[in-house]
C-alpha positions in Angstrom: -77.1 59.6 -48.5 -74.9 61.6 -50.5 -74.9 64.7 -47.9 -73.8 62.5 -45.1 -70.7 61.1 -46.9 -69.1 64.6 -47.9 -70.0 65.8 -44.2 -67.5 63.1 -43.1 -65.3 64.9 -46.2 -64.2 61.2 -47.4 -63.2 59.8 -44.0 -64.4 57.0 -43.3 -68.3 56.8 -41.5 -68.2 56.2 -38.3 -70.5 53.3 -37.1 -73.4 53.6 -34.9 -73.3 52.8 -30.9 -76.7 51.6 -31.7 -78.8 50.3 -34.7 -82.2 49.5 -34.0 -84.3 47.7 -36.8 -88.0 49.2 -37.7 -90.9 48.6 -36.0 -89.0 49.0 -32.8 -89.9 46.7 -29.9 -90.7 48.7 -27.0 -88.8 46.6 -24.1 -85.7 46.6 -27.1 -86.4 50.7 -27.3 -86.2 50.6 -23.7 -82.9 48.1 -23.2 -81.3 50.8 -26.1 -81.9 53.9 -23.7 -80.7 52.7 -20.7 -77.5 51.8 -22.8 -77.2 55.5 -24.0 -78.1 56.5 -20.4 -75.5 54.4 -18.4 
């Protein structure tokens, strides 16, 4: 969106650590938060 681009005030976006695709698998869900966790 528009809002997070100028919050980033033309820098460029940082990517995600993690991207998960919708519906969300639950054991990928799970495999994601022990990532994060670790």
């Amino acid at each position: 969106s528009q809002k997070a681009l100028t919050e980033f005030g033309g820098k460029e976006v940082p990517e995600p650590e993690i991207y998960l695709e919708k519906p969300v698998e639950p054991d990928e869900l799970a495999e994601a938060i022990k990532k994060i966790l670790s």
